[in-house]
N, C-alpha and C positions, 0 to 999 in steps of 0.2 A: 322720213317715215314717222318722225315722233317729234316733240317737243324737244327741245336744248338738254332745258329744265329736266325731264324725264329722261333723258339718256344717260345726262350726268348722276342721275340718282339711284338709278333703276338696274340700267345696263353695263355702262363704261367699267365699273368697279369689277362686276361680275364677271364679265367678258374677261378682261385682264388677269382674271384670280385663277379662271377658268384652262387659260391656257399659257398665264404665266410672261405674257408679252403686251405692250400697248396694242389695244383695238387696231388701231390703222396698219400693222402691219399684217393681219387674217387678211385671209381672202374677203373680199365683198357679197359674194355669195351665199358667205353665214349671217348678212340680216336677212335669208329669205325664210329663217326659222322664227322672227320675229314677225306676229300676226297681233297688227295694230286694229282691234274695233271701239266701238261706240254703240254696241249695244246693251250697254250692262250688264253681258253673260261672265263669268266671276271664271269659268273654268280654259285652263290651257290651252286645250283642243278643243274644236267647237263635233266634232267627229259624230255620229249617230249613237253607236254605238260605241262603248268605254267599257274596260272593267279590267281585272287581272280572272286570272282561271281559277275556276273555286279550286281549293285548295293548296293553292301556288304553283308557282311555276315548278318546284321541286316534282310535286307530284305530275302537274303536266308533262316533263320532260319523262318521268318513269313511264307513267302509262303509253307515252309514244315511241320507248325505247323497248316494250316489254317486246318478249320474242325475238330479239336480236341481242347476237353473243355481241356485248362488251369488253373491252379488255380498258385496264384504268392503269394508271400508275406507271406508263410508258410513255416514252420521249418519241414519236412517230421517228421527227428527222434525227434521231441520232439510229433508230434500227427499221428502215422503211424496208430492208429487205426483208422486212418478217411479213412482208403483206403482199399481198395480190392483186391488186381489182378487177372483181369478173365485171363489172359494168364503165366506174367511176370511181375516181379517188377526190371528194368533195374536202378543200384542205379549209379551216377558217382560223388559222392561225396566222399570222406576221406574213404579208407575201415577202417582206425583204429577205425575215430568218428564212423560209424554204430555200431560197438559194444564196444561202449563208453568209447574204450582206456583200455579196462580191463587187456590188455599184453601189454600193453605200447606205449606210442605216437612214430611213425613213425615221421621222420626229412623231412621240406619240405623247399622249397625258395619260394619268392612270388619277382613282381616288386612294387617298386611304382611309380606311372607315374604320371611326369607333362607337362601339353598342354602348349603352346604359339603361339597367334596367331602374327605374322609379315606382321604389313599392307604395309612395303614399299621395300619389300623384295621380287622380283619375285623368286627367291629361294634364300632356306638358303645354302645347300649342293649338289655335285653334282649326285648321287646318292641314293636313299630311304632310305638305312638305311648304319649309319657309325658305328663302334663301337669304341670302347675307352680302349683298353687296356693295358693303362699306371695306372699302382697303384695310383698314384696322385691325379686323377679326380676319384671321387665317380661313375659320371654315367656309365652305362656297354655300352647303343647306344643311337642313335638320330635317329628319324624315320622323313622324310619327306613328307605328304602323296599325293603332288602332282604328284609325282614320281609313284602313283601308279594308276591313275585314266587314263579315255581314251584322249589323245593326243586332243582331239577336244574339249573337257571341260576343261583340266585345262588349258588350253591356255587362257579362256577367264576371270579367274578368279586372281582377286588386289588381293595382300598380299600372305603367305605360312601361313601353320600350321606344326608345329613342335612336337615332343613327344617326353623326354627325361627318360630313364629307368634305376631306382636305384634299384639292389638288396638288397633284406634282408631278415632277417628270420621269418616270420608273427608267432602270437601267436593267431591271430583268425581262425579255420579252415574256413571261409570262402571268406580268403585270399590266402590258399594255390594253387601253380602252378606250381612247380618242384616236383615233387620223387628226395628224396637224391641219389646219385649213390651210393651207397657203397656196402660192406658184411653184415656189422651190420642190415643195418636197408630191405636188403633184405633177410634176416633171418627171422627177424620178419612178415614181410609182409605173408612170404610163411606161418607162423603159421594162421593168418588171414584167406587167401585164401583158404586152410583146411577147416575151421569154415564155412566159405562164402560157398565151395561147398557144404557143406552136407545139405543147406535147401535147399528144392524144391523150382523151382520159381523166384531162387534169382537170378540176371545175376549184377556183379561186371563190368564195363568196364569202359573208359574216361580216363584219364590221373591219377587222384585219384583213383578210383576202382580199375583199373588194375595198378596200385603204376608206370607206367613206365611215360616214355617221347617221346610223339608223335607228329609230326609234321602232317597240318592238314589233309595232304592227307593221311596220316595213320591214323587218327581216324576217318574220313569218311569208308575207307576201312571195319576197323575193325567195326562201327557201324553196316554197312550192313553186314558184313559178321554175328553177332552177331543176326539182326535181323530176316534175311533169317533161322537161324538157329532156331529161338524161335517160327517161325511165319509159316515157311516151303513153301507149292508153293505158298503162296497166293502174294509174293512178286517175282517181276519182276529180 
């Protein structure tokens, strides 16, 4: 797909920092997230359309939750007798924890992230996010999030904020946020997703349920594709 020279520089450090193991032993599937051009376009996705949702995703997720009672601060699978589902129980936590690891723990990555704010610093870096894939340095990127906001606000705002992203392997599931790539542990998975289809009711999806790796505008897609299906014309 790419140059020696470029893989070793670019990719191979990254990839291994990423998920903690030599490249060759990932499934081969994950260079199909790697999109090699030669048209001198600078950005990630070549997609039409980009952006995050004015005002973040914090506020996107309120506005789409408003009108609907939430309950926060509860373990579903330690007290699922508290619930009901008149329609679907759409789970997108861990499919191994829902049935409590009984075929064994699924391998995940998780980051851990640290902010800093720099009061005297109109930016740190010249673009949003740099990554780091020299073995050397622990951290995998740096996120800058002025880079992300509308030209007319972060203009007017002292100092940057910074987010630096260290991989590793969480031993709490509710630290988990990569699916392992591999054979092994999507072996396992597919014995899972068996079990998961045969109750009625049950819809597995998110990044953990459906064990993959989505970027956001694939798990919007796949939300609604999921809900349109459980809910039928009443959604738009």
């Amino acid at each position: 797909m790419m140059p020696r020279a470029v893989y070793e520089k670019f990719v191979k450090g990254y990839t291994a920092k990423q998920w903690g193991v030599p490249p060759h032993m990932l499934a081969a599937g994950l260079a199909g997230r790697f999109d090699i051009r030669s048209d001198g376009d600078v950005r990630l996705k070549t997609s039409r359309h980009q952006g995050i949702p004015r005002g973040g995703y914090a506020l996107f997720m309120r506005r789409m939750l408003d009108g609907i009672r939430v309950v926060t601060g509860v373990d579903y699978l330690e007290q699922r007798g508290r619930f009901a589902a008149r329609t679907a129980t759409f789970f997108t936590g861990p499919i191994d924890e829902y049935f409590g690891f009984d075929l064994g723990r699924l391998a995940y990555r998780g980051q851990r992230r640290s902010h800093a704010y720099l009061p005297d610093a109109s930016w740190h870096q010249p673009v949003a996010q740099v990554n780091h894939p020299q073995p050397a340095v622990a951290a995998i990127r740096t996120l800058e999030w002025k880079h992300m906001m509308e030209p007319e606000l972060r203009e007017t705002l002292p100092g940057t904020v910074i987010t630096t992203e260290t991989p590793y392997t969480p031993a709490d599931p509710g630290s988990y946020e990569y699916p392992f790539p591999d054979a092994t542990n999507q072996r396992l998975y597919r014995r899972y997703r068996e079990r998961a289809e045969a109750i009625p009711g049950l819809v597995m999806c998110g990044r953990l349920g459906d064990y993959r790796y989505y970027d956001m505008d694939q798990a919007i897609g796949r939300a609604l594709t999921l809900a349109k299906r459980a809910l039928g014309s009443s959604l738009p």
